[in-house]
N, C-alpha and C positions, 0 to 999 in steps of 0.2 A: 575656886575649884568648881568646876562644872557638875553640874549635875547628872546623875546615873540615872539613864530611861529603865523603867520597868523590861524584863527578858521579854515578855511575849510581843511588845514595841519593836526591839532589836529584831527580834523574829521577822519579825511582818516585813520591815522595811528591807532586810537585807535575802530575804525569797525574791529569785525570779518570778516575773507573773506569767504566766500560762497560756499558751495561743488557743483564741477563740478552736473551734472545734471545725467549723468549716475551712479556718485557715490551714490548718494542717492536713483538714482531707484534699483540698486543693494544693500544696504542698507535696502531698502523698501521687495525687495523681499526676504529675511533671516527671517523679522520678522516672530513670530509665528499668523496664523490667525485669534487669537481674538485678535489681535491689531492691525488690519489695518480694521477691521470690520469699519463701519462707526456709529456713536453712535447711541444707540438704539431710541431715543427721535427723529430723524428725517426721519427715517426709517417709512414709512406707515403702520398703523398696521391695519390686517383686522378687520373690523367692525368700525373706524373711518371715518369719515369724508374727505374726498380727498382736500375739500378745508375747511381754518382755517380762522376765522370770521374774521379779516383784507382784507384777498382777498376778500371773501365773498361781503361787505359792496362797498367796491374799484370797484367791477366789476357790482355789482347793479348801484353805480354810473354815470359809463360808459354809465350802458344802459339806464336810464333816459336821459340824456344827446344826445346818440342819438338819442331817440325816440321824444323827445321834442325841442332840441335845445337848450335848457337854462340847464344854470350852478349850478351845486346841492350846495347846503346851509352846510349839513350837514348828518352826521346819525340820525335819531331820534331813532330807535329802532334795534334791531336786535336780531332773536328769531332762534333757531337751528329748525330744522323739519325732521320729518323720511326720506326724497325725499329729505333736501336738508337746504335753509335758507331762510327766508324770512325778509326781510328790510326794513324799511317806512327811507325813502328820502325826506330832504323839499329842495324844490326849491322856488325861490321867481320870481312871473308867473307876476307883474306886477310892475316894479319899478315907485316910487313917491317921491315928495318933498313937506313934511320932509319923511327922512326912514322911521318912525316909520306908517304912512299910508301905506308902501308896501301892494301888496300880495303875500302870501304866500302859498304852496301848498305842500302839503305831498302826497306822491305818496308810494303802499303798491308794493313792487317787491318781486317777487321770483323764486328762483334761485335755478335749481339740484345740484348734488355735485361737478360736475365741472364747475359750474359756468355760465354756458349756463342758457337765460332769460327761465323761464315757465311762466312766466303770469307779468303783472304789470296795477296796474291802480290808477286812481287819489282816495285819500277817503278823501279828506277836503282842504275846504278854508277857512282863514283865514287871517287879514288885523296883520302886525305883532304886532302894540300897545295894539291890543286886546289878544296874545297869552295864556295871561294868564286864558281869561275865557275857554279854551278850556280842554273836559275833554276827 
């Protein structure tokens, strides 16, 4: 019966080994130029957007956060605009016991295309057990 090599043995011998670093940049420079292009999907294209609504929402966050001090809740909205994006932020502005008495507060941000604040302000309060009556 043969013997069983220890796994990290197995390992080693059955990885490919790695091309030196020059060999692949010499490699790299023979391809022909539309294949080292970087794909077209992440490449900025004029008349889009500079920033894509996950940053968007993330950096609105941020700036609630500094301007207020308290910890953002969530997204509630996020709407694209000609200048940029605009975000409503809840934050919960008065913690109580039970949760369901918090309050809560939606704050309206908006944001140029790279993400830098233009404006932000509070547009509603609301105790979070009642969120439902809110229209």
């Amino acid at each position: 019966m043969p013997r069983e090599r220890p796994r990290e043995e197995r390992h080693r011998e059955e990885r490919p080994r790695a091309r030196p670093r020059e060999e692949r940049r010499e490699r790299r420079a023979h391809e022909p130029e539309r294949e080292r292009r970087e794909p077209e999907r992440e490449r900025p294209r004029p008349g889009r957007p500079a920033l894509v609504a996950r940053d968007a929402a993330r950096s609105a966050a941020r700036h609630v956060r500094g301007l207020t001090g308290r910890t953002p809740e969530g997204v509630t909205s996020l709407e694209r605009t000609e200048d940029g994006w605009t975000i409503g932020i809840e934050v919960v502005e008065t913690h109580r016991i039970p949760d369901s008495t918090d309050i809560l507060a939606e704050y309206r941000v908006e944001l140029d295309d790279r993400g830098e604040l233009v404006s932000y302000r509070r547009t509603e309060r609301y105790y979070r057990g009642r969120a439902e009556n809110r229209t």
